[in-house]
N, C-alpha and C positions, 0 to 999 in steps of 0.2 A: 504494500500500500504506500504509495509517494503519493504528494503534494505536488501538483506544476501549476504553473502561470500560462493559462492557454496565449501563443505567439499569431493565432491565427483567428482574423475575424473582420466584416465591414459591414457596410450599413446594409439591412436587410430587403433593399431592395435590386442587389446585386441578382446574377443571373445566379443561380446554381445549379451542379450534376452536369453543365453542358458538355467541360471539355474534352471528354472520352472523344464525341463526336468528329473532334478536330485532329485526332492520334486514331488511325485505321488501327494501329497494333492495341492501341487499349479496348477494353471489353465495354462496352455500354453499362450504363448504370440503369439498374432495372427494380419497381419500387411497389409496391402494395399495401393494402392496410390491413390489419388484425383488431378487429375490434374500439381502431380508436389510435392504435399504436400502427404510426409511420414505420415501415422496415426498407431499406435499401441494401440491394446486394452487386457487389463487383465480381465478375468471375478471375482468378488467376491462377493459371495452371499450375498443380503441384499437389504437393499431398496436405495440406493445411489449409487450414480455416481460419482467421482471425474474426472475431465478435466483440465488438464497443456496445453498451448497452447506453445510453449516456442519458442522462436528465437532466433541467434548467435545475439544476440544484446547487449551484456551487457558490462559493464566499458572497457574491454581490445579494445574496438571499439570506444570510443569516439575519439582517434585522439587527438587535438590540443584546445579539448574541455572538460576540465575533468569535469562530471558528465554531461556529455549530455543524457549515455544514462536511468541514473536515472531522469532525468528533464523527458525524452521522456515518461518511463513507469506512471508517475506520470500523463501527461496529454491524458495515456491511459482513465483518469477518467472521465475528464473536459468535455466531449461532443462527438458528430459527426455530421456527416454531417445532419443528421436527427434526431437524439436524443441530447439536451438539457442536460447539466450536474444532474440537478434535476432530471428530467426524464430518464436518463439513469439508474442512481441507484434506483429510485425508481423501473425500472424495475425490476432490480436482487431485489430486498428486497422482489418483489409480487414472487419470485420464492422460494423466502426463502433459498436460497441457503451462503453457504459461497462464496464471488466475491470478488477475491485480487489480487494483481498480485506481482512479487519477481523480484530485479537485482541483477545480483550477477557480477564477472569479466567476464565470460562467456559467459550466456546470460539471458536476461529478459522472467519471465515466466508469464501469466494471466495466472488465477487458478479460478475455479467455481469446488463447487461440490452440488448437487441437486437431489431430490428426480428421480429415473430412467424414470419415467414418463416426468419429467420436460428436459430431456438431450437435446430432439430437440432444446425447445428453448430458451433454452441457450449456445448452438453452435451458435446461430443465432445472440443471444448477444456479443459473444466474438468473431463470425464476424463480424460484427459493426462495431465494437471496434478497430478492426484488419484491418479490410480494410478504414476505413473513419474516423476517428479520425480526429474533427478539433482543427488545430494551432492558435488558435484566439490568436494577441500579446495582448490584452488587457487581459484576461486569462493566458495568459505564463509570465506577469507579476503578477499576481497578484500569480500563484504557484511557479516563482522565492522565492517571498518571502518567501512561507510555507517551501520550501527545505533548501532556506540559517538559518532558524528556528530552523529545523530540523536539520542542519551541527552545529548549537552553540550548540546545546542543548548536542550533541553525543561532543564537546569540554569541554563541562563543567566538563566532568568526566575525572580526570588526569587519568586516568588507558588505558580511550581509547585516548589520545593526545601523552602518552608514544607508545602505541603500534602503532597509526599512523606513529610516527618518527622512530621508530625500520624496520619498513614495507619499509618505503623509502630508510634507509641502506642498505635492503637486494633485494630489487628487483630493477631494471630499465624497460624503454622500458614503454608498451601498459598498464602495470597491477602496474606501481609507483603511481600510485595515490590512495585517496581513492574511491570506489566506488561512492560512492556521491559527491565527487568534494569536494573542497575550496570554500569559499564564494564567493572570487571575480570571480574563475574561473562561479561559475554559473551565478551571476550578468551577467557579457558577452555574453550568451548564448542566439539567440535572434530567431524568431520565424521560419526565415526562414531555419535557421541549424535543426533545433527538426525536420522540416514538411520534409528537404529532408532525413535525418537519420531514420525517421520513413519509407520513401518509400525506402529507399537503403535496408534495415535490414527485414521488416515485407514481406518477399514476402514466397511462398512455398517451393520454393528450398534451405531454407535456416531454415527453421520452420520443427517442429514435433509437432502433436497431441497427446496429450497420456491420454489413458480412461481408468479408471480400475473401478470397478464397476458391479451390476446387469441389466444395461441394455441390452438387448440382442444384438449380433454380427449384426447379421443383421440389426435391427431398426437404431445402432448408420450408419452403412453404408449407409444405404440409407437416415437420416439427415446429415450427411460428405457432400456427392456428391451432398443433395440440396442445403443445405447452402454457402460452399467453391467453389466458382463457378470462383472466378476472378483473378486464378492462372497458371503456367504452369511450364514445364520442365524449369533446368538454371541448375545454377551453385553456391553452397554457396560463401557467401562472405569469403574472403581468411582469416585468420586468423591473426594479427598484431604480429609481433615479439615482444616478451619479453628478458631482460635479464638479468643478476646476477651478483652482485658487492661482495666485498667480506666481507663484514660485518665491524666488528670492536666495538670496544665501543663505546655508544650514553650517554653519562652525560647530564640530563636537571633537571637546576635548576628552584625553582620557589617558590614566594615568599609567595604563598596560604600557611593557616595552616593546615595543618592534616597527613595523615601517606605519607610514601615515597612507590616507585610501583619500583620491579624489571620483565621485561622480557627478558625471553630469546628466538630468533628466529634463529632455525637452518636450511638450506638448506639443503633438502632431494631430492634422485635421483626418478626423477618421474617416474618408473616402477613399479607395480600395489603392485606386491608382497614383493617387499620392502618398501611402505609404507603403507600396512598394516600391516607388522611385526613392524616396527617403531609403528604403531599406538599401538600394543598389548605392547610394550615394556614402554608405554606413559603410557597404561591405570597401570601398573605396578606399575610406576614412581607418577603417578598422584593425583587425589584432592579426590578421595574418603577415608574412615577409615580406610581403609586394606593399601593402598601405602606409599610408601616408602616415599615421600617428604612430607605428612599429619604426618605419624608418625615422622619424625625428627623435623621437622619447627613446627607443631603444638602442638604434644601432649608430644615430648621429650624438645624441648625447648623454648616453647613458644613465639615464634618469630613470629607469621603470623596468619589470621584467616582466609582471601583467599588460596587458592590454586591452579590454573589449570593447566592444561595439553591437548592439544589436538594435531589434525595434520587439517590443510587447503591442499587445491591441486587444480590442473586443470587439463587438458593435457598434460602439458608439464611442472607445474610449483608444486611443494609442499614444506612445511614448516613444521617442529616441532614445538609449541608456549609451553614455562611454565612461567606461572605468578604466582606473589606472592606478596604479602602487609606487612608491617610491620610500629613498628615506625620509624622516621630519625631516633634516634640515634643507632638504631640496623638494619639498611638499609645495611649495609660494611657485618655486620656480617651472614643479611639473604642472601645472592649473594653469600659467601663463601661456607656456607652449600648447598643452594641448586645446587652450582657447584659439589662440595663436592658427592652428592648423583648423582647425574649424572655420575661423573666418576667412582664411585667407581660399579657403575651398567655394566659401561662398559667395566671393570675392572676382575672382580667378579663373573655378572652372575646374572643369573635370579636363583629359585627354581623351582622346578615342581610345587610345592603346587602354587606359585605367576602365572607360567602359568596358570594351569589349572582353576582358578579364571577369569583371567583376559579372556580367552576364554569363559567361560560363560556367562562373562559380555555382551561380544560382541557379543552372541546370540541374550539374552535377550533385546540387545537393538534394533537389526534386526527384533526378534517376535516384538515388541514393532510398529517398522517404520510398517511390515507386517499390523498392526492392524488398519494402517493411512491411506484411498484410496488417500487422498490429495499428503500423501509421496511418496507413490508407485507412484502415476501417475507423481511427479516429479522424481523421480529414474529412470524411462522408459524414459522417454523425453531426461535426461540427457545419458542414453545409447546409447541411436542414435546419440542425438546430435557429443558427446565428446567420445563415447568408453566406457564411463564411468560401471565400474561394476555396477549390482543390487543389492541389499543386501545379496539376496542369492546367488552368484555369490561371493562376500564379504565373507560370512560366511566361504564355500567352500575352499576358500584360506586359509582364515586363518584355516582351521580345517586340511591341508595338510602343519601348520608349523611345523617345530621340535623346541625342546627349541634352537639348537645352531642354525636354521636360524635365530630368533626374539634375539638372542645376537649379531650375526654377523652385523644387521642388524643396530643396537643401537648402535657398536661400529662405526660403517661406520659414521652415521649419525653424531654422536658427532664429530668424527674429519671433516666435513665439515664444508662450510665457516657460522661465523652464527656474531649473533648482538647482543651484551649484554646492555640492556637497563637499566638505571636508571634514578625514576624521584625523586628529594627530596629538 
């Protein structure tokens, strides 16, 4: 069971499931209902199945409860109504299957992937799991623990306590917290909030199935319609408002020894095709040996041995993040450069030679996701769910950018509101 930060999402009036259409070699995405509950499935030859079960459940829905809905996915493990914690996992282990499940702001996904043979029943497990999950408080205390555990442990590392406090300068509303809550926030959290959260959130009208894999179209439909039986038509849960504050500097001292951490967190306008030119403009900017902030920070001046660069998003929400390490006493001077190279990008420009690189990259890492059923079957979940592009749908955009849209694009970005974080 991990925590992520879903990286993929735009406004829900994007096209979705198209871009198979555009790739002869990819399989068409092909989709039907059960009772209420969307299913979409990808054919990919081999002997496995990957299965995302995913719900509008995650962090932006906890409400007044931060990290409920990470507590909830976690005691997706702990038992049901008929199956025993022991016994449950031991099931999926005799299937041999990979069985996890992911929260992100968005939503909570269960994930199984199993030999195509095995896909009945393991639908059947992660209905179960889905419909009867029991909230035993004796249980919900004792995985309180594991999570608040799990919360010191992701404090321990000043790189992610900087970029926790940076995240709260720049957002408010449903998505200001971290996904996993605060310690005390989850201590609070008590059995009867998790059991109604679980029944408000896990129902059909609110969930998407997604199967990519060699089991056959037909077989997984007629285990869909036996298994998922205790659903209907409704209405998703509505989506919590979020909102945006407008950054500023965050100085956090601290009396730990070791190096100092600089981020920086820029507000980006969440429209599909300008944050994936931002993103192309990052990969440019970013931590591999060809960009531009590795080449200044690391190998011109020795200032850093970290380096990233990435883009977060949801539907309605996206970010620029660049981080960087050094030591204190050269912490002033690596914030200046890497501002330094930020503007002078925005400034300047890109090269053809740095696009044409940095669009490869971004293939290669879509062939890459393509090669994952686990990924894909979460990329299709998140389509439905959120609008969200597929990867090849991703590609696509970006292969229809010009160098000046991915400049205009970086210029835009920089001048919005953002959070310059330092910790030292």
């Amino acid at each position: 069971m991990s925590e992520i930060v879903s990286h993929r999402g735009n406004d829900s009036n994007a096209p979705a499931l198209s871009a198979a259409a555009a790739d002869p070699a990819v399989a068409p995405v092909q989709q039907f209902r059960c009772r209420g509950l969307r299913v979409v499935y990808q054919f990919q030859p081999g002997r496995l199945t990957a299965i995302s079960l995913s719900a509008r459940a995650g962090a932006r829905y906890d409400g007044a409860n931060s990290g409920l809905a990470h507590l909830t996915e976690h005691m997706l493990f702990q038992g049901t109504s008929t199956l025993d914690q022991v016994t449950l996992n031991k099931r999926a282990a005799e299937l041999g299957g990979e069985h996890n499940a992911d929260t992100g702001y968005e939503d909570v996904s269960l994930l199984f992937e199993v030999f195509n043979e095995d896909v009945g029943e393991a639908l059947a497990l992660l209905a179960e799991q889905y419909y009867d999950t029991h909230i035993d408080p004796k249980v919900l205390a004792k995985e309180r623990r594991v999570v608040m555990e799990e919360i010191r442990g992701r404090l321990d590392d000043p790189a992610e306590r900087l970029y926790r406090r940076a995240w709260s300068r720049l957002f408010g509303g449903a998505i200001a917290n971290p996904v996993s809550g605060t310690v005390s926030s989850v201590r609070r959290i008590e059995a009867e909030q998790v059991d109604a959260f679980r029944k408000q959130h896990f129902n059909h009208a609110n969930s998407v199935l997604s199967v990519v894999g060699g089991v056959p179209f037909d077989e997984l439909r007629r285990s869909v319609r036996r298994t998922f039986t205790r659903g209907g038509a409704g209405v998703p849960v509505a989506r919590p408002p979020i909102s945006f504050r407008r950054g500023g500097d965050c100085r956090v001292r601290t009396t730990e020894r070791g190096q100092a951490y600089v981020t920086l967190l820029i507000s980006i306008d969440p429209v599909p095709t300008h944050i994936l030119a931002t993103g192309v403009a990052l990969d440019m900017l970013g931590s591999d040996p060809d960009s531009r902030l590795f080449q200044e920070l690391r190998e011109r001046h020795g200032l850093s041995y970290d380096v990233s660069a990435h883009v977060e998003w949801g539907p309605d929400w996206a970010l620029a993040s660049i981080s960087s390490s050094s030591s204190r006493a050269q912490v002033e001077r690596l914030l200046r450069e890497l501002q330094r190279v930020c503007r002078e990008a925005a400034e300047k420009g890109f090269g053809e030679d740095e696009v044409a690189r940095a669009e490869k990259k971004i293939r290669y890492r879509n062939a890459m996701l393509a090669e994952s059923r686990l990924d894909q079957a979460g990329a299709l979940a998140e389509s439905c769910l959120w609008g969200a592009p597929t990867p090849l749908e991703s590609e696509r955009i970006v292969a229809g950018l010009s160098r000046a849209d991915i400049e205009e694009a970086w210029r835009k970005t920089l001048a919005s509101d953002q959070v310059v974080a330092v910790l030292r």
